[in-house]
C-alpha positions as CSV (number, residue, x, y, z in Angstrom):
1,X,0.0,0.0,0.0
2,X,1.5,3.4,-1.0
3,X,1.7,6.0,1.8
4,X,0.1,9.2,1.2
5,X,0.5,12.5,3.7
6,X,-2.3,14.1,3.8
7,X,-2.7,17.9,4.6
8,X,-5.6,18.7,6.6
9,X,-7.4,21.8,7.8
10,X,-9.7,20.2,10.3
11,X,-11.3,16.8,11.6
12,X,-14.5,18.0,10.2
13,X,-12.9,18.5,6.2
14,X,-10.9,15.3,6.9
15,X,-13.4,11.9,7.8
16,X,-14.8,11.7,4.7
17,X,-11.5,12.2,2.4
18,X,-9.8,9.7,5.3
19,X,-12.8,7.3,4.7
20,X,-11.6,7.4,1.2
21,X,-7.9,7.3,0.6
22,X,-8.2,4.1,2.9
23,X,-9.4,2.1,0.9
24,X,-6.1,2.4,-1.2
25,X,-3.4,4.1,0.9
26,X,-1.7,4.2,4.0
27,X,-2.5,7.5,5.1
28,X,-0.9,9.9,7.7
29,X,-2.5,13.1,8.2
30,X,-0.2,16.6,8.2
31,X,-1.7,19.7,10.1
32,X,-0.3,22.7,8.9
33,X,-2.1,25.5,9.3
34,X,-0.4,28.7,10.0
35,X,-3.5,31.1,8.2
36,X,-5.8,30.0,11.2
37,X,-6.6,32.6,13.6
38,X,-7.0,33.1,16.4
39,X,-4.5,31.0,18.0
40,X,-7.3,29.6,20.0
41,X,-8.9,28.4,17.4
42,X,-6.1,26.7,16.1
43,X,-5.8,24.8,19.2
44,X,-9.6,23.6,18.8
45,X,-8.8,22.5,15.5
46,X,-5.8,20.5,16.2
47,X,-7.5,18.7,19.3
48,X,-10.4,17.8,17.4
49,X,-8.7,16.1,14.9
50,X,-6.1,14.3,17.3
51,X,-9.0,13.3,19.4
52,X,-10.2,11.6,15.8
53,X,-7.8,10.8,14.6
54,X,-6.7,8.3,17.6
55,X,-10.1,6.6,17.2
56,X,-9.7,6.0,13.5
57,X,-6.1,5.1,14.7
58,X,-4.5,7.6,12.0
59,X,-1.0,9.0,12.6
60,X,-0.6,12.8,12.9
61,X,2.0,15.2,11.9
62,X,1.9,18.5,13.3
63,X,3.4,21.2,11.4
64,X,5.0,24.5,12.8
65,X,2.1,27.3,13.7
66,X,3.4,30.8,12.7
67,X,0.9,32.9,11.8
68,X,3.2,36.3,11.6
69,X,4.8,34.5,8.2
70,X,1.5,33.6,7.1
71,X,0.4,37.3,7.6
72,X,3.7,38.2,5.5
73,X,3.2,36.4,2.6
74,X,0.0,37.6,2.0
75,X,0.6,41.2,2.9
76,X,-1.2,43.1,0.2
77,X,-4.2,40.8,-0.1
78,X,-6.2,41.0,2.7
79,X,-9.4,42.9,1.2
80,X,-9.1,40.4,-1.6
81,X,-12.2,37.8,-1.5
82,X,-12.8,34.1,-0.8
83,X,-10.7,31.9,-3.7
84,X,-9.3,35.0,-4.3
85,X,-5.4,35.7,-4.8
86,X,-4.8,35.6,-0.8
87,X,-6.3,31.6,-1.1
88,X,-4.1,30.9,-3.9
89,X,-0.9,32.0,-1.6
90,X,-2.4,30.3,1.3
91,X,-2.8,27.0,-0.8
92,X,0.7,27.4,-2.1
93,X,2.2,27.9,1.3
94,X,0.5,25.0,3.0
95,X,0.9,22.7,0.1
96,X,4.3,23.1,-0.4
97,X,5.0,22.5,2.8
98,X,3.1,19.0,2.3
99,X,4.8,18.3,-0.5
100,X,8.3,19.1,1.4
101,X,7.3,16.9,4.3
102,X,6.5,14.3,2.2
103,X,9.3,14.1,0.3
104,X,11.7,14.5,3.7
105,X,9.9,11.3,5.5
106,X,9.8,9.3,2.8
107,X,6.1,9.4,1.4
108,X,5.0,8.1,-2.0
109,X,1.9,10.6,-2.8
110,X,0.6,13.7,-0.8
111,X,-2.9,15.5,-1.0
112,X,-5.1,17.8,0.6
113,X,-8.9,18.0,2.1
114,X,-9.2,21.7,0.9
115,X,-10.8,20.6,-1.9
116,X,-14.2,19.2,0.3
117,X,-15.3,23.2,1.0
118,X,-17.6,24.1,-1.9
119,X,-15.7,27.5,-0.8
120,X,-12.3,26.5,-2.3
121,X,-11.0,26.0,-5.8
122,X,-10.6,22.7,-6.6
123,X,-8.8,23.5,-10.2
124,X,-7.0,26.2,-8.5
125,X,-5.5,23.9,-5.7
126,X,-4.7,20.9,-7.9
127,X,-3.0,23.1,-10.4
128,X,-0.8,24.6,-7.4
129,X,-0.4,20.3,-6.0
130,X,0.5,19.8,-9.7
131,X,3.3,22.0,-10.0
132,X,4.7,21.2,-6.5
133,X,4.6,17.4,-7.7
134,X,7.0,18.7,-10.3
135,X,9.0,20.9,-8.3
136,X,9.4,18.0,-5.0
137,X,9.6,14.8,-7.6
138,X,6.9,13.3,-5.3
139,X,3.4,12.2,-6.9
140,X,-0.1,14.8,-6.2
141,X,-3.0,13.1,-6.1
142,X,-5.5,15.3,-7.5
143,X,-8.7,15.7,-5.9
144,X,-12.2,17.7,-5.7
145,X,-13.9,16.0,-2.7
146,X,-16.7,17.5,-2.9
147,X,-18.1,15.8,-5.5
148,X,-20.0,13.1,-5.5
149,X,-21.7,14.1,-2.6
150,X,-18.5,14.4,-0.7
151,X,-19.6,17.4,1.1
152,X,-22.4,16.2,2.5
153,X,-21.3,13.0,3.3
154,X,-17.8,14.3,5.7
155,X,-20.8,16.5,7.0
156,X,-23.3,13.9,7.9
157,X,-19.8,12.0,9.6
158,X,-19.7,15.4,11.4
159,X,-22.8,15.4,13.3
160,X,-22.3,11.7,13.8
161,X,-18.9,12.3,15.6
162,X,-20.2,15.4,17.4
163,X,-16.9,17.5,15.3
164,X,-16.2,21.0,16.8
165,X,-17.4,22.8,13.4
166,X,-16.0,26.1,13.2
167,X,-17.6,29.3,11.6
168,X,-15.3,30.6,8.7
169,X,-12.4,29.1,6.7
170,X,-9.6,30.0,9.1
171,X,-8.1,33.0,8.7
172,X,-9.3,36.5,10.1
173,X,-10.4,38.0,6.9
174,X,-12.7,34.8,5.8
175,X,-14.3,36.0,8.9
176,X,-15.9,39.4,7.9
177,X,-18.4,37.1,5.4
C-alpha cells in the first residue's frame, strides 16, 4: 500500500476524504495551518482532529504554527475575496510544505482536504499540488472532494462524531463574510 500525507485543515474536512484514501493508501495526516486565527482556534482544530484521529487510529504530523509569516506572505491581499489571490498564496504555502514533508519522510503521494469546502478552488489547488509534484519529484493526487456528494457526506460524519465545526475558513479576513 503506498503511503500518502495528507494535509488537513480540520477533523470536520478530513473523515470523509480519510474514509476514502483508505481504501487504497496508507494514510498519515499533516496539520499545517499557519493562516488559522486566532491562536485559539487553532488549538480547537488541532485537538479535534487528534482526538479523531486516535479513534480512526491515523498518525498525525503536526506542522510548525506561525501565523506572523503567514500574515507576510500575503501582505497586500487582505481585502481580496474568498478563492481569491490571498487563497491561492495560502494554498501554495501550506501545500508546499506537504509536499516538502512528504518528500523528507519518505512518502509516495501527498494530497489535501481543501478541496471538500464548496468555498475552495478545486482546479485552483490541484493546479498549485501539480506543480509542487513537479517541483518535489513526489506524486499529487488530484482531488475535488466534494463531488460526488462528498460534502455532505464528511458533513453527515460530522454530526455523527459530534466534530467541533468552526464558523469561517480559518483565517481572520474569511471571517468578515
Amino acid at each position: 500500500m503506498k503511503k500518502i500525507l495528507l494535509h488537513s485543515c480540520c477533523a470536520p474536512c478530513s473523515a470523509h476524504v480519510i474514509q476514502e484514501l483508505s481504501k487504497e493508501y496508507k494514510v498519515t495526516l499533516f496539520y499545517f495551518n499557519p493562516n488559522i486565527f486566532p491562536e485559539e482556534e487553532y488549538q480547537k482544530r488541532l485537538a479535534e482532529a487528534k482526538n479523531y484521529l486516535k479513534k480512526i487510529e491515523i498518525d498525525l504530523i503536526e506542522g510548525e504554527y506561525n501565523h506572523d509569516l503567514w500574515l507576510e506572505k500575503i501582505k497586500g491581499y487582505e481585502n481580496e475575496p474568498e478563492r481569491g489571490k490571498r487563497c491561492q498564496i495560502c494554498y501554495q504555502m501550506r501545500l508546499a510544505k506537504t509536499a516538502s514533508k512528504a518528500k523528507e519522510l519518505g512518502f509516495d503521494v501527498f494530497c489535501s482536504t481543501l478541496s471538500i469546502s464548496p468555498h475552495k478552488d478545486a482546479e485552483m489547488i490541484n493546479k498549485i499540488g501539480s506543480g509542487l509534484s513537479e517541483e518535489h519529484k513526489i506524486e499529487y493526487l488530484e482531488s475535488d472532494w466534494k463531488k460526488q456528494e462528498g460534502f455532505k457526506k464528511t458533513c453527515d460524519i460530522s454530526r455523527e462524531e459530534r466534530f467541533y465545526r468552526q464558523e469561517y475558513c480559518g483565517c481572520e479576513f474569511s471571517m468578515r463574510k
